[in-house]
C-alpha positions as CSV (number, residue, x, y, z in Angstrom):
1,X,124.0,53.2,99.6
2,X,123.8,54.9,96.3
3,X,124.7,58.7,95.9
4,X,121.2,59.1,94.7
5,X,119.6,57.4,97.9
6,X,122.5,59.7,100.0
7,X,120.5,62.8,98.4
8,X,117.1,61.6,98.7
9,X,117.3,60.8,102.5
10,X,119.6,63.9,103.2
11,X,116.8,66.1,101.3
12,X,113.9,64.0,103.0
13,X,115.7,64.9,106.0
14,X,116.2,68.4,105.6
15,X,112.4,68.5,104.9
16,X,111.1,66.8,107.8
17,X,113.7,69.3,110.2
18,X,112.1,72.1,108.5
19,X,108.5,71.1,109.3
20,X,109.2,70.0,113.1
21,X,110.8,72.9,113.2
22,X,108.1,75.5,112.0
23,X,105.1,73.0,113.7
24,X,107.0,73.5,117.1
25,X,108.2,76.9,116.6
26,X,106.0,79.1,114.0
27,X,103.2,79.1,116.7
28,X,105.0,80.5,119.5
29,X,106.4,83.3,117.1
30,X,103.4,84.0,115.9
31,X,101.1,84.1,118.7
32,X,103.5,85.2,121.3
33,X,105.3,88.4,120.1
34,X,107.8,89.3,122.1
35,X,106.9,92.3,124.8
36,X,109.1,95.3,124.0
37,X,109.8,97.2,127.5
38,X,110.2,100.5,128.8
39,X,114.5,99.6,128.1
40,X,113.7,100.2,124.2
41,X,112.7,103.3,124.2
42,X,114.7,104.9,127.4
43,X,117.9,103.7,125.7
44,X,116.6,105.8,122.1
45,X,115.5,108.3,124.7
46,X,111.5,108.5,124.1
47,X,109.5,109.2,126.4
48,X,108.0,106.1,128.3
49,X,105.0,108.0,129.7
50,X,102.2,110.7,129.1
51,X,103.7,112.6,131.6
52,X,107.1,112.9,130.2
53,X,105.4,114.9,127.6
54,X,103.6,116.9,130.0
55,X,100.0,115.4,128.9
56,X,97.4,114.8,131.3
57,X,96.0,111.4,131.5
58,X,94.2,108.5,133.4
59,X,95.6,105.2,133.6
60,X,93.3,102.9,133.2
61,X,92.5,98.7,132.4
62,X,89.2,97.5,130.4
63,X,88.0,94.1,129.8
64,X,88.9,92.9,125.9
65,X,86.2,91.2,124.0
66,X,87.2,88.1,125.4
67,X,85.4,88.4,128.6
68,X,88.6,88.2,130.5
69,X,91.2,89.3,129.1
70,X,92.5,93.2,130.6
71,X,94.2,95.7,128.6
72,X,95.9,98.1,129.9
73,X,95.4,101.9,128.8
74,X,96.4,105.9,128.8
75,X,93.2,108.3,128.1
76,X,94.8,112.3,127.0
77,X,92.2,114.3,127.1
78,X,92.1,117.0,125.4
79,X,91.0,120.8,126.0
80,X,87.7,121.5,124.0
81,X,88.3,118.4,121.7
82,X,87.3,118.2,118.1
83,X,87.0,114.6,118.5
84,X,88.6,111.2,119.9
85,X,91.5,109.0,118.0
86,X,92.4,105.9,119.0
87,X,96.3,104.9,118.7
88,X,96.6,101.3,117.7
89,X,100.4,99.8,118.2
90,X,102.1,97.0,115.8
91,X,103.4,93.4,116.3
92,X,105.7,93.5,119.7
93,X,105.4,96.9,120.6
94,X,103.2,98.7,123.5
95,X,101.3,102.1,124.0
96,X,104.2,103.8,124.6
97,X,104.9,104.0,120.8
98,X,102.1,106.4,120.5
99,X,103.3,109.0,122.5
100,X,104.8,111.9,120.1
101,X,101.8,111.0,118.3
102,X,99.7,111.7,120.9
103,X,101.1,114.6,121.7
104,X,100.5,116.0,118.0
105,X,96.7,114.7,118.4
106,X,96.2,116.4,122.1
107,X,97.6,119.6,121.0
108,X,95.3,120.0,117.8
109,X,92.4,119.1,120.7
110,X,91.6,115.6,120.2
111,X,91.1,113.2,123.0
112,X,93.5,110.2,122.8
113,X,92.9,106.7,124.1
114,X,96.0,104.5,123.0
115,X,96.2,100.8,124.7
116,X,98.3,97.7,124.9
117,X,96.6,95.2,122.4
118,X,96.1,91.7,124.0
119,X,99.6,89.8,124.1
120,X,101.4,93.1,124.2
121,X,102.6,95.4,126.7
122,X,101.1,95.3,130.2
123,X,97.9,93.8,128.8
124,X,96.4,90.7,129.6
125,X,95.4,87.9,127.2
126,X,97.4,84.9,125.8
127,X,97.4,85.1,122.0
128,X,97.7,87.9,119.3
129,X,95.6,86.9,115.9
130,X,96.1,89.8,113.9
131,X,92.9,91.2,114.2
132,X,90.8,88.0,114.1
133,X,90.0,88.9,118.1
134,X,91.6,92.3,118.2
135,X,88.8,93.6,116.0
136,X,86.4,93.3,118.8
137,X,88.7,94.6,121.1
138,X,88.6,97.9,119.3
139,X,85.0,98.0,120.1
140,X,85.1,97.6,123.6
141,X,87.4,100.6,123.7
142,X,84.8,102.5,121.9
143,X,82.6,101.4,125.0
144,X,85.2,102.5,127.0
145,X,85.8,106.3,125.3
146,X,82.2,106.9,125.4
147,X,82.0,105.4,129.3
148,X,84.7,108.0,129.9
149,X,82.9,110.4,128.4
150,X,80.2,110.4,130.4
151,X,81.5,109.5,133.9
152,X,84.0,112.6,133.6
153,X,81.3,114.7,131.2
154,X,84.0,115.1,128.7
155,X,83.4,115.8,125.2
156,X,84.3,112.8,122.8
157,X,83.1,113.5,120.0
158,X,83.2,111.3,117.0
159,X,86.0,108.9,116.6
160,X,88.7,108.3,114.3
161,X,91.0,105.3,114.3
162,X,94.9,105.5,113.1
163,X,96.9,102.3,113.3
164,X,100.7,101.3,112.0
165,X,101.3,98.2,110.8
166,X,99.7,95.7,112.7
167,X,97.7,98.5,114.2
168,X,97.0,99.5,110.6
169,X,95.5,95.9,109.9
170,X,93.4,95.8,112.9
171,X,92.0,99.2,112.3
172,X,91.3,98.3,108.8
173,X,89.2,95.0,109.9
174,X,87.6,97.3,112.8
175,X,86.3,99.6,110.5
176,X,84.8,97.4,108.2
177,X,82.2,96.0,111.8
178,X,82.0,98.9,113.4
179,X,80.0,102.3,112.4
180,X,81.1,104.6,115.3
181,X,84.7,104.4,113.4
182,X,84.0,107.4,111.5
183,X,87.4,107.7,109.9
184,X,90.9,105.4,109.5
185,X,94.6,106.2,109.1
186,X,96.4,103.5,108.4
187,X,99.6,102.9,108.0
188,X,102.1,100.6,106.7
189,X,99.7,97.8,106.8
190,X,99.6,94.2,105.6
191,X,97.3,92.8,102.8
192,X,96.3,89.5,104.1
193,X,97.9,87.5,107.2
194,X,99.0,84.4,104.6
195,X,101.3,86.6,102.2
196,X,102.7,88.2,104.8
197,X,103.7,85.1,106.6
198,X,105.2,83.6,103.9
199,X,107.3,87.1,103.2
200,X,108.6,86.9,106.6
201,X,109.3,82.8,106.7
202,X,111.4,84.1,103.2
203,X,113.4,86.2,105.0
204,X,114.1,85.2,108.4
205,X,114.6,81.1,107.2
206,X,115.4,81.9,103.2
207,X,112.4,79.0,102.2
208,X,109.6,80.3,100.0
209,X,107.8,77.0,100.6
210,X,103.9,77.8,101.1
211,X,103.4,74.4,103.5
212,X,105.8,75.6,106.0
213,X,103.3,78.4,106.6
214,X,100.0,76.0,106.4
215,X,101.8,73.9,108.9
216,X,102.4,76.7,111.6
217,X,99.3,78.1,110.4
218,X,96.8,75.0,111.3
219,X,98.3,74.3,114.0
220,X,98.3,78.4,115.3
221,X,94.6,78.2,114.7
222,X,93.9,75.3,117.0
223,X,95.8,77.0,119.7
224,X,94.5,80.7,119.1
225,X,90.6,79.5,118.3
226,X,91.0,81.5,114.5
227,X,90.6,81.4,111.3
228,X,94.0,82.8,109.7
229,X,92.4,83.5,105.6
230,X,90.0,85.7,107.5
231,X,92.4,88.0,108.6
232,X,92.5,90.2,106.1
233,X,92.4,93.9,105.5
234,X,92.1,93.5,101.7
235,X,88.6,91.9,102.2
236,X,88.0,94.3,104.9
237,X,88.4,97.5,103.0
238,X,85.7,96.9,100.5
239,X,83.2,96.8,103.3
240,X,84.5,99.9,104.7
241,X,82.5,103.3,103.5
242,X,84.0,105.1,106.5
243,X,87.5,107.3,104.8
244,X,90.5,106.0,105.0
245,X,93.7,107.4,104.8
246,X,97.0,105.2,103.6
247,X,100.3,105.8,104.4
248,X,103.2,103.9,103.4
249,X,107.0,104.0,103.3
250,X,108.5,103.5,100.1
251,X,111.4,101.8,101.7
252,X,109.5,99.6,103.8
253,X,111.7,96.1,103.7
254,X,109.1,94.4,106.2
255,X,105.7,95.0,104.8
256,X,105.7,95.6,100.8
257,X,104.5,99.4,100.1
258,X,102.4,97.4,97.3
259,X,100.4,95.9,99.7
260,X,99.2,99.6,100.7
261,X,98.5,99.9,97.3
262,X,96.2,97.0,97.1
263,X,94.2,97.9,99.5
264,X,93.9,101.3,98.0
265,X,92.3,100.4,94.9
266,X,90.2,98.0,96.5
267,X,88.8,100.3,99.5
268,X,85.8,102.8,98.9
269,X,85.4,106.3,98.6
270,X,86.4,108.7,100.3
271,X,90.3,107.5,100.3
272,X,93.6,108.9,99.9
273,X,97.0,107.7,99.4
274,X,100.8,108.9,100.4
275,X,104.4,106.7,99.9
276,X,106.2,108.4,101.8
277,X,110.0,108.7,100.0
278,X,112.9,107.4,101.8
279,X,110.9,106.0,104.4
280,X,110.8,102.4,105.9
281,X,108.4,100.6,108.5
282,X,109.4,102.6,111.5
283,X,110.4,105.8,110.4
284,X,107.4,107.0,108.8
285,X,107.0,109.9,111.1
286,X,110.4,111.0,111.6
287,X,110.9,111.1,107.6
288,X,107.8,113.0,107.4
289,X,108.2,115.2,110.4
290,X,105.5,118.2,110.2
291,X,104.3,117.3,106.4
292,X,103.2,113.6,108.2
293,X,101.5,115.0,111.2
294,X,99.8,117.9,109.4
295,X,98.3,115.5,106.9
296,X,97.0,113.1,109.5
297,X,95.6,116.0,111.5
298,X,93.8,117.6,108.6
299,X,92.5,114.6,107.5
300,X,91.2,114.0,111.1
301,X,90.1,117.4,110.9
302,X,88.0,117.0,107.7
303,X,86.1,113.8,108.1
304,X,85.2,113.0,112.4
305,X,84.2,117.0,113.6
């Protein structure tokens, strides 16, 4: 056998690993995030509950848009609230992220429902798509606030939406179905599902190739019943005329601060924009510290009372 032949087959080879590997694998990855525990957090000593904090709260499950699926949720009310925001988690994490922000919201006298999005946490539900389903899901929690409302005749209020990275990008496509949203903060999101799968098949297997991602990608919609070039906050913004606030860290190495930028210049007004400086995907807050939560706040503050 030539040297030549030796390369071709080797490279041929190579190729047809690659693809078994992503059609077998990618889904899975995708569409089953791994469930961060309470362990995470205890061993970097946050809190793991509401009442760690010293926050009342009911725990409580709802039905997701599904039909079926339960998620599992923490309602903070608040004393004479302004308003309710709902905390929205990213890829692999639970509620429990959103407790020192909860804690900021409940003490400026907003209501807080945060929840474990389907695939995640203690919730129910088989596949996460990004906001394809999750979307929806939003809404039923809406349903949920406002059933809560009235079977404890507490004072909701309107309701804002804030939302980090996945979070962000499901906020951002709730927003753009759902009127009652009556104003987003969102945070480190992602432009559109396909770029961002491609960034992350460049870093975790070094291989820019496009049809590694259209092969886990076909096959992930099959599975997951969606359409993955629908999930997109950049599309979603322009139908947004709810405001939006976009937050971003400059040193973000998992999603691109550019892609905040995007959406900026492509959502309506009212909007506004912060990089944060020195910050990456998960330490938006702490680099911020009281500049982060007063902005948030305020612009809670200005656009759902």
């Amino acid at each position: 056998m030539s040297i030549l032949l030796i390369v071709i087959f080797a490279i041929l080879t190579f190729f047809l690993t690659c693809s078994a590997l992503v059609f077998v694998v990618g889904p899975i990855m995708l569409l089953n995030p791994r469930r961060r525990g309470e362990h995470f957090y205890l061993s970097r000593g946050l809190p793991i509950s509401p009442s760690q904090l010293g926050l009342p709260f009911d725990d409580l499950r709802f039905t997701a848009s599904d039909g079926e699926s339960q998620l599992s949720a923490w309602f903070i009310p608040a004393a004479a609230p302004k308003g309710t925001i709902i905390y929205l988690h990213g890829v692999a994490d639970n509620k429990m992220s959103g407790l020192l922000l909860a804690k900021v919201f409940h003490d400026n006298h907003f209501n807080v429902l945060i929840y474990d999005s389907r695939a995640h946490g203690e919730s129910g539900g088989r596949y996460c798509t990004f906001g394809y389903h999750e979307k929806f899901d939003v809404q039923k929690a809406i349903d949920q606030i406002l059933k809560i409302g009235i079977e404890k005749n507490i004072a909701v209020g309107n309701i804002g939406v804030f939302g980090t990275s996945m979070g962000a990008a499901i906020a951002l496509q709730a927003a753009s179905i759902e009127p009652r949203i009556r104003a987003v903060v969102a945070e480190a999101s992602f432009a559109t599902l396909r770029q961002i799968t491609v960034d992350y098949q460049k870093r975790l297997m070094r291989l820019p190739w496009h049809f590694l991602r259209n092969i886990a990608m076909k096959r992930s919609e099959i599975i997951a019943n969606f359409k993955h070039r629908e999930i997109s906050p950049l599309a979603a913004v322009s139908r947004i005329h709810a405001p939006v606030f976009f937050i971003h860290g400059i040193e973000d190495k998992f999603i691109k601060y550019q892609y905040t930028q995007e959406l900026y210049i492509s959502a309506n007004e009212p909007k506004e924009l912060w990089f944060v400086a020195a910050a990456n995907h998960n330490n938006v807050h702490d680099i911020g510290k009281e500049e982060y939560e007063a902005k948030i706040v305020n612009f809670f503050e200005k656009y759902i009372l």
